[in-house]
Every structure is written in structure tokens, then in C-alpha cells.
C-alpha positions in Angstrom: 128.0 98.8 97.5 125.0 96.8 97.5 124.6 94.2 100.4 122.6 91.3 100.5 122.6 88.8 103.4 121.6 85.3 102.9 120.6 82.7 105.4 121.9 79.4 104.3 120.2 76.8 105.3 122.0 73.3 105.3 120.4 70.3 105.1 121.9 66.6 104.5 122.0 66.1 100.8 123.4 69.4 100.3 120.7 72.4 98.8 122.3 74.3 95.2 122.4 77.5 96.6 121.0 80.8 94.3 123.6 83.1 93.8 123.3 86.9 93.8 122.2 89.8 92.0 123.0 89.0 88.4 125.6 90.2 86.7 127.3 90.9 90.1 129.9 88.3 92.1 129.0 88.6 96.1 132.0 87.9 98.6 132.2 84.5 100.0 130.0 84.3 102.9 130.8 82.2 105.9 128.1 79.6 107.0 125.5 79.9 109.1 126.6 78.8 112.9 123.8 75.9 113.9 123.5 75.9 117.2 123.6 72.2 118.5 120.2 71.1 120.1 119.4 70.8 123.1 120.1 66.9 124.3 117.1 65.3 125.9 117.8 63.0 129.1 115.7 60.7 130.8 114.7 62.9 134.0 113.9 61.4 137.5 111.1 60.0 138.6 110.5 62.8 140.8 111.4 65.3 138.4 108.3 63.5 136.3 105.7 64.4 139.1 106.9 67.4 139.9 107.1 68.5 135.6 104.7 71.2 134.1 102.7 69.8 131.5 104.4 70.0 128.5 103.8 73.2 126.0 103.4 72.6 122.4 105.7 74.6 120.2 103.7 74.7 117.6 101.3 76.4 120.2 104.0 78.6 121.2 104.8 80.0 117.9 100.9 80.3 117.0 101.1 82.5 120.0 103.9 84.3 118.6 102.2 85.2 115.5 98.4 86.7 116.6 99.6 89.9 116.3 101.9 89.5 113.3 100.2 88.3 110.3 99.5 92.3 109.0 102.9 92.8 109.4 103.4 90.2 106.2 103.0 91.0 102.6 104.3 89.3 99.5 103.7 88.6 95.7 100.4 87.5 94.0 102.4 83.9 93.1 102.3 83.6 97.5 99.1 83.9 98.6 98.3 80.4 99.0 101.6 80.2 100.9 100.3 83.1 103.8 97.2 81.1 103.5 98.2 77.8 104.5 100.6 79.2 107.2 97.6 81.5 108.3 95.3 77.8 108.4 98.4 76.0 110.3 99.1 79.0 112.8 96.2 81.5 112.5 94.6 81.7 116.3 94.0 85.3 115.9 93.7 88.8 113.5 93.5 88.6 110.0 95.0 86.9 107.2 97.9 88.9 105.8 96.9 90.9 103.1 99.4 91.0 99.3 99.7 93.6 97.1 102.7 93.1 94.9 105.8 92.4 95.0 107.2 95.9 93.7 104.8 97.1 96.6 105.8 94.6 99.0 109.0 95.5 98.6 108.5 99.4 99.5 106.5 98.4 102.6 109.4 96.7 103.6 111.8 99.3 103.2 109.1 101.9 105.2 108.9 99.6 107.6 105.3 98.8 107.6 105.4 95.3 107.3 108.7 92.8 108.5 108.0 89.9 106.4 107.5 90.0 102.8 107.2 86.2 100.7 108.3 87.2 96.8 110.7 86.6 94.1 114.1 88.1 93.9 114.8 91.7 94.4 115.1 93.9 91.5 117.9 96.1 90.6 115.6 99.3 91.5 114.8 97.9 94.9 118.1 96.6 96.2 119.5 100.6 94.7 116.2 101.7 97.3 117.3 99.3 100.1 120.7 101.2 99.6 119.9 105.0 99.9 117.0 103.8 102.8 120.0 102.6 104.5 118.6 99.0 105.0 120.5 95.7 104.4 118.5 92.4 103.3 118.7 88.8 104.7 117.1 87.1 101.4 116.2 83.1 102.2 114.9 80.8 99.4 111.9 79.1 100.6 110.7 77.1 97.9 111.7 76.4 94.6 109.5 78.0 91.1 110.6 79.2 87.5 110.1 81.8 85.1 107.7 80.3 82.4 106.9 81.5 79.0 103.4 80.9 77.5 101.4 81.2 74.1 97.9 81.2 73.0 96.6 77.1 72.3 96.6 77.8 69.1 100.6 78.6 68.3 101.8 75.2 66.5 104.7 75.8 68.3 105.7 73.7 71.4 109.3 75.1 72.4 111.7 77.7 72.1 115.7 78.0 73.0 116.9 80.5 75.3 118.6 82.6 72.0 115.1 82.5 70.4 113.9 83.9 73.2 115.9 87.0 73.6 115.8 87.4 69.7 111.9 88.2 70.1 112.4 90.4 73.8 115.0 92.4 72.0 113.3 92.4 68.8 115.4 91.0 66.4 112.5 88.4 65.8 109.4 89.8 64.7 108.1 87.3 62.9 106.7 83.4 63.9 108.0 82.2 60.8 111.5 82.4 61.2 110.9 80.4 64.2 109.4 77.7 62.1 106.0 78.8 63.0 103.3 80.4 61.4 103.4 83.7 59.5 102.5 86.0 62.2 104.1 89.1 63.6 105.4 88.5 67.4 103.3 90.4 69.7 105.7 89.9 73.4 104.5 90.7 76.3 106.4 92.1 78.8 105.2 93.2 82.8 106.2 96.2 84.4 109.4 97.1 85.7 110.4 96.3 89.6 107.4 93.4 88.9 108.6 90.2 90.1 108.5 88.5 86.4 109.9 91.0 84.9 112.7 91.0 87.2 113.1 87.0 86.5 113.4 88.2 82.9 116.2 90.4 83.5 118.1 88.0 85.4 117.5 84.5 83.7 117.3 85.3 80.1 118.4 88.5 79.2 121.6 88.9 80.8 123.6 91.7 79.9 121.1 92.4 76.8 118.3 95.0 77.2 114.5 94.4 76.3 112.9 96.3 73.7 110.7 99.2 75.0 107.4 98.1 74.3 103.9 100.2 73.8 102.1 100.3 77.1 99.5 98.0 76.0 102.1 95.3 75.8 102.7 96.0 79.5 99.4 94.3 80.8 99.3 95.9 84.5 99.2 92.3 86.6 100.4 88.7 85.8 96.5 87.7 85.7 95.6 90.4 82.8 98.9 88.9 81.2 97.7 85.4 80.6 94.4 86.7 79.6 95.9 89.1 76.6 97.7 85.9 75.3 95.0 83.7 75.6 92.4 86.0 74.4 94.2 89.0 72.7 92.3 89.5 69.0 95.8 88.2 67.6 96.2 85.7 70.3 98.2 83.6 68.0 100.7 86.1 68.2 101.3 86.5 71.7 103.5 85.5 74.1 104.0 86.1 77.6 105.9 85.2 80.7 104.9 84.1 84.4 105.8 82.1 87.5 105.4 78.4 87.2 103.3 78.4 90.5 100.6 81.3 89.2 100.0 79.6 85.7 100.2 76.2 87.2 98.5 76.5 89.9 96.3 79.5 90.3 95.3 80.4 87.1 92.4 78.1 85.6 92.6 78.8 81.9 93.1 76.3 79.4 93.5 78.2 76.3 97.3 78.6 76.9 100.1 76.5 77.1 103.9 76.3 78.6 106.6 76.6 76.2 110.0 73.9 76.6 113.1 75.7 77.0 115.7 74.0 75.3 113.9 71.2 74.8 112.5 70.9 78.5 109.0 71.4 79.6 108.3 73.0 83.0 106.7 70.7 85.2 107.2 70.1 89.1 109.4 67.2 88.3 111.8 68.9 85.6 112.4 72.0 87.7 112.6 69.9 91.2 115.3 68.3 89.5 117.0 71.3 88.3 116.9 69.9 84.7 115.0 73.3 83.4 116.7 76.0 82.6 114.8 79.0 84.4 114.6 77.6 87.2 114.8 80.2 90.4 113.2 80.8 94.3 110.5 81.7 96.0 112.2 84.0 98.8 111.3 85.0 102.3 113.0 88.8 102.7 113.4 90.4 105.7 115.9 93.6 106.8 119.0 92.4 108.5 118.3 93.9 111.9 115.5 92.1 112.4 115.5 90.6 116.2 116.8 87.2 116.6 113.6 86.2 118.8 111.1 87.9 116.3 108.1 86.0 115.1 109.5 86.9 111.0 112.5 84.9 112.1 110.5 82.3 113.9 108.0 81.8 111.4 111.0 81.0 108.7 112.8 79.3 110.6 109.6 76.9 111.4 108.9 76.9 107.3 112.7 75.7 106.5 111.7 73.0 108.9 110.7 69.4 107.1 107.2 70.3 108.3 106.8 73.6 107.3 108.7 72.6 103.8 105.5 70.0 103.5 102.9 72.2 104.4 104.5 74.3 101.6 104.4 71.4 99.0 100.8 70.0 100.0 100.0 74.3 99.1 101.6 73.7 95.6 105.1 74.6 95.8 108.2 72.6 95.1 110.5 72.1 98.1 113.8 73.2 98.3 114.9 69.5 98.6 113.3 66.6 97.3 110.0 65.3 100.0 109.3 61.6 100.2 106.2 60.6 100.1 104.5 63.8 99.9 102.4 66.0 97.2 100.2 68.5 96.9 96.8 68.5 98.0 94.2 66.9 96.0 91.3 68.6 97.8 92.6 72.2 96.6 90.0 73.5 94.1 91.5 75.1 91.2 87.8 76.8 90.1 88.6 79.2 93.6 92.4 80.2 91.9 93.2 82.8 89.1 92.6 86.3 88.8 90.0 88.3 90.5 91.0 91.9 89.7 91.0 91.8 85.8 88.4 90.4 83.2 87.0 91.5 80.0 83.2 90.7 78.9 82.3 88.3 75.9 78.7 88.6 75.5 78.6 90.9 72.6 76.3 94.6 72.6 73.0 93.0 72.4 70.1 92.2 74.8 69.2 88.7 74.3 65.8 87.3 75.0 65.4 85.3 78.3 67.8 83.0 80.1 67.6 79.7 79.1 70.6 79.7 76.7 73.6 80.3 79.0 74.1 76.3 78.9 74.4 74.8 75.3 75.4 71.2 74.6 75.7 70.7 78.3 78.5 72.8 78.8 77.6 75.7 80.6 78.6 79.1 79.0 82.0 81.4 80.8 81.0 83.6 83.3 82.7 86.7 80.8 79.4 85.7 78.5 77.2 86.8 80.5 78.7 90.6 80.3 78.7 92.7 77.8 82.3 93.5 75.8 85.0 95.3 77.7 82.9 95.3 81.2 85.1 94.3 83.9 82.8 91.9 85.5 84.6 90.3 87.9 85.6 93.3 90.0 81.5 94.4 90.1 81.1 90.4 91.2 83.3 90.5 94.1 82.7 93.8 94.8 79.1 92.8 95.4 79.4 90.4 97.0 82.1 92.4 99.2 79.4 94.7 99.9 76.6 92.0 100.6 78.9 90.4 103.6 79.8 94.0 104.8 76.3 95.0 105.3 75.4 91.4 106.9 78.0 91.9 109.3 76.2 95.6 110.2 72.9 94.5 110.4 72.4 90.9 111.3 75.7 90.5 113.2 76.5 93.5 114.5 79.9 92.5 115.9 82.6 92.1 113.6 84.2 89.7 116.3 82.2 86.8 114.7 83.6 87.4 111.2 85.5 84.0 112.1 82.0 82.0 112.4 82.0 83.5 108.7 84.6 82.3 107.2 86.6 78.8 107.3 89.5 79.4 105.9 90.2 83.8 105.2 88.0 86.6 104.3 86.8 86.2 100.9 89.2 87.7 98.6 87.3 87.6 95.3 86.3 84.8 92.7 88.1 84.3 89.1 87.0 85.6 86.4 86.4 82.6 84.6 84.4 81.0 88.1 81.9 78.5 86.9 79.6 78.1 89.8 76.6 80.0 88.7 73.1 80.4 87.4 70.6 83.0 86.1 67.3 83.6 87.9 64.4 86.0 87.3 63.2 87.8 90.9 60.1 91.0 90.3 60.6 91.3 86.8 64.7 91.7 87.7 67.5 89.2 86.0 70.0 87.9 88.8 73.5 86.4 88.9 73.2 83.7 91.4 77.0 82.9 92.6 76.8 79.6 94.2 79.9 78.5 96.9 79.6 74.8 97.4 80.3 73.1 101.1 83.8 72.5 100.5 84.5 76.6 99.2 87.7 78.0 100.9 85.9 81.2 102.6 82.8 80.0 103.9 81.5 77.2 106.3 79.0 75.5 104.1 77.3 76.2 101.0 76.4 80.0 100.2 75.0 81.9 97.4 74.8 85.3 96.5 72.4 87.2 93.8 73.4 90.0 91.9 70.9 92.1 89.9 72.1 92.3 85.9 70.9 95.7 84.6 71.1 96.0 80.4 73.6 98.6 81.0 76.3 95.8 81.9 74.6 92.2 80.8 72.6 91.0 77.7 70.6 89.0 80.0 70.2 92.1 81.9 66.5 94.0 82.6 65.3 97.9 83.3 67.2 99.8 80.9 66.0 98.1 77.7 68.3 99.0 74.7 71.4 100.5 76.9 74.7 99.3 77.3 78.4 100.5 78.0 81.8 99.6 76.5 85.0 100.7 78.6 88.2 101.8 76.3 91.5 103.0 77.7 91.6 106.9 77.4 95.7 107.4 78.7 98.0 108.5 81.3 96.3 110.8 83.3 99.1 111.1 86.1 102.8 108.8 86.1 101.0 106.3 88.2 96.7 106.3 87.3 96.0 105.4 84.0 92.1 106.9 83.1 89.2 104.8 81.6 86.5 105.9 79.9 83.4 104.8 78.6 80.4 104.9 75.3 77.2 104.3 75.3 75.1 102.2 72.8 71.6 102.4 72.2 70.4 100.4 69.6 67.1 102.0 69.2 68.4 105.7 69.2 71.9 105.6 67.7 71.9 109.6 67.3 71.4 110.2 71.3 74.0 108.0 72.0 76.0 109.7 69.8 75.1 112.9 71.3 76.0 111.4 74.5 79.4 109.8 73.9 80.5 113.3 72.1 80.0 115.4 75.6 81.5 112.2 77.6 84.9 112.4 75.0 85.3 115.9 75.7 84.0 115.9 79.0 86.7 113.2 79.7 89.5 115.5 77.9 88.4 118.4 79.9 90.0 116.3 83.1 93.4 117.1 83.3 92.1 120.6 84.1 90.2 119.9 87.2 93.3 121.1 89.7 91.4 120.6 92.5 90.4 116.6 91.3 93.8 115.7 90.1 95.1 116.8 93.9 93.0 114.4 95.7 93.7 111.9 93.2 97.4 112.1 93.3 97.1 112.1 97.0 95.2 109.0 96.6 97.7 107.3 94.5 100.2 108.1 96.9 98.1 106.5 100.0 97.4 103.4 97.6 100.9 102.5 97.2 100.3 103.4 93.7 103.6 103.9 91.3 104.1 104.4 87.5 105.4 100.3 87.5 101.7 99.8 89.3 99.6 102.4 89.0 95.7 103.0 89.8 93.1 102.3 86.8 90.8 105.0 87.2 87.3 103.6 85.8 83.9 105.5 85.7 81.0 104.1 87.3 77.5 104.3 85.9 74.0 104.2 87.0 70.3 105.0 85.9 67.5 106.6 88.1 64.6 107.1 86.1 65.4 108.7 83.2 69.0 109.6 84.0 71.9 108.0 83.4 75.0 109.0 86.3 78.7 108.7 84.9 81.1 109.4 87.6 84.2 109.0 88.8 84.5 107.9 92.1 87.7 106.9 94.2 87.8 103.0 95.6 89.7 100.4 96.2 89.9 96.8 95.2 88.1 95.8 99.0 84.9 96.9 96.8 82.7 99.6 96.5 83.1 102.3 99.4 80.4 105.1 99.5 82.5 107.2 101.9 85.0 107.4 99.3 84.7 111.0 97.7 83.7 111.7 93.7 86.1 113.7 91.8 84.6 114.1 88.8 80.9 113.1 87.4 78.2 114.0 84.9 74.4 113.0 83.8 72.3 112.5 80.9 69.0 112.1 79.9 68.6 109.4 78.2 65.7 110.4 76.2 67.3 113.0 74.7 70.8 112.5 75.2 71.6 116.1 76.9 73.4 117.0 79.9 71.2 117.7 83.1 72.5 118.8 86.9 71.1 115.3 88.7 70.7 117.7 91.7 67.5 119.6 89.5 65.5 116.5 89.1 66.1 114.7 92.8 63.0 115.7 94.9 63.4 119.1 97.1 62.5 117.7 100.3 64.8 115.0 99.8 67.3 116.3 102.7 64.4 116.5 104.7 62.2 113.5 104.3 64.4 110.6 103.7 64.8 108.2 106.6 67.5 105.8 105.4 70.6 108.1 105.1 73.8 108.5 106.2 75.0 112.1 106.3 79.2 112.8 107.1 81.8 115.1 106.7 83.5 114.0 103.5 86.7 112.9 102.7 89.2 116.0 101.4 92.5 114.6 101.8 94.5 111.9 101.9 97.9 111.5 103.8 99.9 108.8 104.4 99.5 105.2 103.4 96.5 103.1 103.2 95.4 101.9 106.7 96.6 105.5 108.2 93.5 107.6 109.4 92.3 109.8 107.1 89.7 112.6 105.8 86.3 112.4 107.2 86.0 113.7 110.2 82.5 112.9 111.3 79.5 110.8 110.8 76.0 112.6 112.1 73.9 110.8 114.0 71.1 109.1 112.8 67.9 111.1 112.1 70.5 114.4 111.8 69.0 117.2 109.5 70.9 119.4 107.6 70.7 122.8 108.4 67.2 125.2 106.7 68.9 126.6 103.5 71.5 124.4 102.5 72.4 124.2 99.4 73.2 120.6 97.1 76.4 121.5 95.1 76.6 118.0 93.5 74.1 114.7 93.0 75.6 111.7 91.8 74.4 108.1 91.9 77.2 105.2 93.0 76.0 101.8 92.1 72.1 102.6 92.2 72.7 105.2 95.6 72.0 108.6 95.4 74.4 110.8 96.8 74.7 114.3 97.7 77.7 116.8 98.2 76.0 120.2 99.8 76.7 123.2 101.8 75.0 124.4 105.3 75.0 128.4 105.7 77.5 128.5 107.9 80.2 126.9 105.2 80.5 123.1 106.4 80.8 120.7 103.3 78.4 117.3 104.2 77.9 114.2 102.2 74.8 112.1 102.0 74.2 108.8 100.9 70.4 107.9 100.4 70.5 103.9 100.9 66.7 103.5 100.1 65.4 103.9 96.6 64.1 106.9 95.4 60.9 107.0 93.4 
């Protein structure tokens, strides 16, 4: 039998409390003994000389937590939450990192976190809890609600909870019979164990099952969700469902809007007041045998608190109980919210001529303009910009203990895609995105601005590879849990070596599944990733051109940004004069091994074991000014976001890696 503990927490003006699992009555459970507090008498004079000064206990628990915060983990929806408990408490280490809350959950249950802020449990993870032998304390934290959304442009304005399982079962497949227009229904749905989808199954369906939908109705993350209804060719179509907090909150995109249930809208008020319908709980989750004096148990306690339920409403979030006199924070900017993982370019497949049209009418043009269609900008933004603070911090720091001086609130964690802080400049006959952070940014102190070269491969506005760009498709499952991307290339000028091209890429990208060796390290990847067939790893090629050749590879990374330690599995060149396939190795200088000064040279990574943040694969980095051994031989040249790199072979056997940080003429 399933067991699931809850900490009741009673307050005058009595809290509604959540029941259980769904579809499931839990035994009555007894209430919480409060201790009584300690009573406070006026002490002696004496006793006043003689007292130690008094100890803050808001210092006390601050103290508590330095070593605590990467033991935390939670839901996308939460991250503000960590955040402004991390601003409030945060005297030391980092900023808790989140995943999701499927993962969340699982690090949890392997015990490598203790405190995980999400939405309810699924039915998959309380069946894990089980068989791991762990029990749950589950405490609601803050009050949210499952929302549904559609594209600006439905007519519609509300739905009833019947209408609604109609279209998730599919019974209703048309707009029309809603009163609507004459469209087909196009619904959503996130992935199973997701923390949405789980609200689904427990607020609206019931005992009735959703329809199985194609997988590209199963958008990967809540952020890539909104964006298929707000942007989705038949957008008018669509609909989706969130969290009340994400959409409201962190996602800046007006071309969607919140569906009434029943004849309620949600809004802070309506579901404060429990007048809508969906209304459910932000949880903090925590396994039952966790200490009494333990800072997960501390740190709730302290957020259950009147001040730690206001902290939680000036982040956003509605209280458990009604807060006079207090509301969110004004000084929050919602251009730094929304997602930074997912985006889609809107530019179209032609270079344009100069720069002077990205603002028209006075109304600057989206950031996804500026990117060719189906490039996922955002993710090469951040991860630039990723990589820009990473090497500052090894070459003008030099002492990662002043990363704090850096930032003023976390570590950057990535702009949305829809950021509209920028500008275009032309540097040496090169086209840059300037990403401008004004004083008042969340990451840094001060104003801040990073460039980022556009290439024609990737931008219209780009420069350097005139007449050459890239469209990304989805090519399939390639494993349960990494779905494979691929990618075409168009060249205006010489449609018949691009076609050339994209043939040996199709079958080259077919051909895949039989590299044993690859698919190994990548499943042990996915594994160390936390990856799972609810959340699994898009596998994307990079791309790259040195001199003639254009590099398509595909290399292993996560979302921290690009990582040139992180091995290549798989990767081919072109060139692109003639559209055949060439060894890169072949046309990289001979002496290159010899006569390059900027390179790092390492053992390379071969396996991976574990989970991310265990030690792992490479073994050694050479010194600086280390030589490869006379005779070596280059098995394998790649290039990894303009860097050369080498895989080779001394005589006696030993696999190195080099990555050539200078460029190569």
C-alpha cells in the first residue's frame, strides 16, 4: 500500500487541506503535535549583563543551509521560489540547480538531493517510492492551478470541465461543436510522470484515460508547450495545458491566452479564493525519515512561517492563506522569465542586406527574427554567453571564489527566447548579436553586454558564408530516452551541391543506429543525464565552416553550454564547393600537432558511469606545451563551434584529444 505522510500545518482561519492521491481515500491522520513555545520572562538585571549578545535565527538557519542548497531540486514552475530563498538565506555555495519534476523526483528517491519544491506526485513515482522502500511527507507550500491555454486568435474565451475531457479523450475533434470556429482540435498533452500532466490526470480526467497522442503533440517541456500553441502553423487549433505560476509569471508571450473553466478565469484572486475549479499546491516533498533537526525540515518549517509565506508571495506565488497587505514584487522583470532551453527561428532562408531593419515602426523585431527557421537560437545565445563568463573566470579571474563579485543574485541560467534587450553591430567585416543586461538584471551587478558573432549558416543578418544556411527537422527515436535531430543545407546559388549534400547527410544520419560503439557512450550518457523516455535527450548536430569545409557532428553536451571535453560520437565534412565528403583530418595542416601553441591536449572521455556530478572519463589533461609523440596518427578532425579538434593515436596505443583554441589559417 502506498503511503504518503502529510505535514498539516494549522493556522488560525483554518487552511482547506489537499487530499490524496486521486482516486484513492487515505486513513484519517491525526494532527500534527505543536509544541508550545517557549514563554519569554523578563530576566534580571544581572542576568542582562551577564547575557550573550543575542543570535539571529534567521542567521542561524542561513548557517544551516551553506552546505544544503545542492541538495535541493524541484520543478521549472519553482525556480523563482529556490531563488528568493537562495537571496533571503544564501551566505554560501551555489544556488540549487532544477531539472524537472519527473527528475526531481528520482533524485529524491536515490537520495541525491533531500529537498525537492514540485507539484503532486504521480502515480509512477509514488509506485517508485514504494518498491525503493521510501515513504513521503508531502507539505503544500503555496497555492497554483492547472491552466489551459489557446493561441490569441481562438474566438473562444471558456470551456467546461466535460468539454474538456471530450477533446483529451477525443470525442471532440472539431472547434465547431464547441461553438467555435471550423477547425480540427490539435491537444497538447506533456509527458508522462511531468508535473502537468499529472495535474491532468488528477483534476480533470478522473477515472477517464487520455487519448494517446503522436509524439509531436508531446512537446518535451512546458516552455516548448506554450510556444507550439502560440506559434504551431495551425495555432488556431491548439490547445495546451500549464501551471498558473509558469504562464503567469515566467513565461513573457502574449500571443496566448487563459481559458475560464466553468465560467471562471484563473487569476491570483479567483484561485486564492478557491472559486476556480483546478485549483491545486505547490508542494515541498521530502522522505519521511528525514532528521527532525535537518536544514530540509528547517527551511520548511521557516517558509510555512508568515515570513517565509510573504517572501513566497512577493516571488509570485499565492499563499496558502490569504496575506494582508502584501503582493508581489513590482521590481521583478518579466523580460528575464520564460523559456531558455527551447526556440524556433523566424527569419526565413535568406540573407538580407545590412542591419538597419531589425526595428520597423519603432517596435523592435523578436529576437527568433534574427535566426534563420528551425535554429534553436536561444540555446547557442546562452550557451555563448555561458562560455564567454567561463573563459573570463579562467583568464582574467582566475579564482572561481569571486564568482560572487559576478553575480547579484545566481549564476546566469540563460535568457528567453523571446529576450528583447538587444542590437546588431558590424566588428572586421563580422555581424554581431549584442545582448545587452541593464543595471537592474537578476545575474549581474551592473550593466553588461555580450557580442556574439552571426555567421550566414544560422542568421540572415549573418556574414562569412555568403549563400549558406541550415534548417534542423526531427529525424526519430534513436534510443527510449534521446530523440535524434538532423539537419539540410540550403545554398541558394548552388541548389544541386546542396542537394548533393543533404542526400549523404540523410543516409549518413540513417546509417546511426549502427554505430555500436556511439550508441554505447550515448546510452551511458543518457543514463548519467537523468535522461528517461518521459524526458529524454535531444540529440542535435553542430555545424561549422573552416575554409572551404563545412563540419556536421554530433557532439555530447549539456544545457550548462558548450563543453569541448565532451567526446564526438559521430561527425562528417563537406566541401562546400563541390558538395562531396572529405576526411577534415586530410586538409588540416601536417605540422599542426607540432606547431600550434594554443591547445589543450587530454585523455578523452570513454565512459560514463553514474549520474551527472559523479567523476567521470578523462583521466588526464597534459601539460601545457606537451607534444604528442613522433608518429601519431589523427584518427578523427572535427570542428565544435569554430574549434578544431583532433582525436589521434600515439605508437604506443594511448587515445588523446586536442582542441586547437586559436584559429587556423
Amino acid at each position: 500500500m502506498r503511503k504518503c505522510f502529510f505535514i498539516i500545518l494549522i493556522i488560525t482561519g483554518a487552511l482547506s487541506l489537499l487530499t490524496a492521491c486521486a482516486g484513492k481515500t487515505e486513513p484519517d491522520i491525526p494532527p500534527a503535535v505543536v509544541e508550545s513555545p517557549i514563554s519569554v520572562t523578563e530576566p534580571a538585571e544581572a542576568d542582562i549583563i551577564a547575557a550573550e549578545p543575542a543570535v539571529d535565527p534567521l542567521d542561524e538557519l542561513a548557517s544551516e543551509l551553506s552546505d544544503f542548497w545542492q541538495k535541493i531540486d524541484g520543478s521549472t514552475a519553482t525556480i523563482p521560489l529556490t531563488a528568493a530563498l537562495y537571496g533571503q538565506f544564501g551566505i554560501g555555495g551555489r544556488p540549487p540547480e532544477h531539472r524537472t519534476t519527473h527528475d526531481a523526483y528520482r533524485r529524491l528517491f536515490n537520495r541525491d538531493v533531500d529537498l525537492i519544491f514540485v507539484t503532486y506526485p504521480s502515480a509512477e513515482e509514488f509506485l517508485y517510492a514504494e518498491e525503493q522502500g521510501i515513504e513521503l511527507e508531502i507539505i503544500p507550500i503555496a497555492k497554483d492551478a492547472l491552466v489551459f491555454l489557446v493561441n490569441i486568435e481562438n474566438p473562444l474565451d471558456g470551456l467546461t470541465l466535460p468539454q474538456i475531457r471530450d477533446i483529451y479523450t477525443g470525442k471532440t475533434t472539431n472547434w465547431k461543436a464547441l461553438g467555435g470556429l471550423d477547425e480540427d482540435i490539435i491537444p497538447y498533452q506533456r509527458s508522462e510522470g511531468s508535473g502537468s500532466q499529472t495535474l491532468l490526470l488528477k483534476l480533470v480526467m478522473g477515472s477517464q484515460a487520455p487519448m494517446q497522442p503522436p509524439s509531436e503533440w508531446r512537446p518535451v517541456s512546458m516552455g516548448e508547450l506554450v510556444e507550439f500553441v502560440s506559434d504551431y502553423d495551425n495555432s488556431r487549433g491548439a490547445i495546451g495545458y500549464s501551471v498558473f505560476y509558469y504562464v503567469n509569471n515566467m513565461y513573457g508571450n502574449s500571443r496566448f491566452k487563459l481559458l475560464s473553466i466553468d465560467g471562471v478565469p484563473p487569476s491570483r484572486n479567483t484561485i486564492a479564493r478557491g472559486d476556480y475549479a483546478l485549483e491545486d499546491h505547490y508542494y515541498a516533498v521530502i522522505r519521511q525519515d528525514t532528521p527532525p533537526d535537518s536544514p530540509a525540515r528547517q527551511l520548511i518549517d521557516w517558509l510555512l512561517s508568515e515570513e517565509g509565506q510573504t517572501l513566497a508571495v512577493r516571488a509570485g506565488y499565492i499563499p496558502l492563506a490569504p496575506l494582508e497587505g502584501v503582493w508581489p514584487d513590482d521590481d521583478t522583470d518579466p523580460i528575464y522569465l520564460g523559456d531558455a532551453d527551447n526556440s524556433s527561428g523566424t527569419g526565413g532562408a535568406v540573407l538580407k542586406d545590412g542591419t538597419d531593419n531589425i526595428v520597423t515602426g519603432g517596435v523592435r523585431r523578436p529576437l527568433s527574427d534574427i535566426f534563420f527557421d528551425g535554429f534553436n537560437y536561444i540555446r547557442y545565445i546562452n550557451s555563448a554567453i555561458i562560455n564567454q563568463l567561463q573563459l573570463m573566470y579562467d583568464y582574467e579571474i582566475g579564482d572561481t571564489s569571486t564568482v560572487e563579485e559576478q553575480f547579484s543574485k545566481r549564476p546566469f541560467s540563460g535568457i528567453p527566447n523571446d529576450y528583447p534587450h538587444y542590437e546588431l553591430v558590424n566588428k572586421q567585416d563580422w555581424v554581431y548579436l549584442r545582448v545587452n543586461f541593464h543595471r537592474d538584471n537578476p545575474f549581474f551587478n551592473g550593466s553588461r553586454s555580450f557580442d556574439i558573432r552571426l555567421t550566414a549558416d544560422i542568421s540572415p543578418y549573418g556574414a562569412g558564408l555568403q549563400g549558406y544556411s541550415v534548417t534542423y527537422d526531427y529525424a526519430g527515436l534513436l534510443m527510449p530516452d534521446v530523440k535524434l535531430f538532423k539537419l539540410s543545407v540550403n545554398i541558394p546559388e548552388s541548389p544541386k551541391i546542396a542537394a548533393r549534400i543533404n542526400e549523404q547527410l540523410a543516409a549518413w544520419v540513417k546509417g546511426f543506429a549502427g554505430n555500436k560503439v556511439a550508441l554505447k557512450l550515448l546510452q551511458e550518457f543518457a543514463a548519467w543525464y537523468y535522461c528517461t523516455p518521459e524526458q529524454p535527450y535531444n540529440f542535435q548536430p553542430i555545424h561549422s565552416i573552416w575554409r572551404d569545409y563545412l563540419s556536421v557532428s554530433y557532439t555530447l553536451d549539456t544545457r550548462g553550454g558548450p563543453d569541448f571535453y565532451m567526446p564526438t560520437i559521430h561527425t562528417m565534412c563537406f566541401d562546400i564547393n563541390t558538395g562531396e565528403a572529405v576526411k577534415l583530418a586530410d586538409k588540416l595542416p601536417r605540422d599542426l600537432l607540432y606547431t600550434a601553441e594554443n591547445c589543450s591536449i587530454f585523455e578523452p572521455i570513454i565512459r560514463y558511469v553514474g549520474k551527472i556530478g559523479d567523476s567521470f572519463t578523462y583521466q588526464e589533461h597534459m601539460q601545457q606545451g606537451f607534444v604528442p609523440a613522433a608518429g601519431s596518427v589523427v584518427n578523427m578532425a572535427w570542428l565544435n563551434y569554430g574549434k578544431i579538434n583532433l582525436l589521434l593515436t600515439e605508437p604506443d596505443g594511448r587515445v588523446l584529444q586536442a582542441v586547437f583554441w586559436d584559429e587556423i589559417e
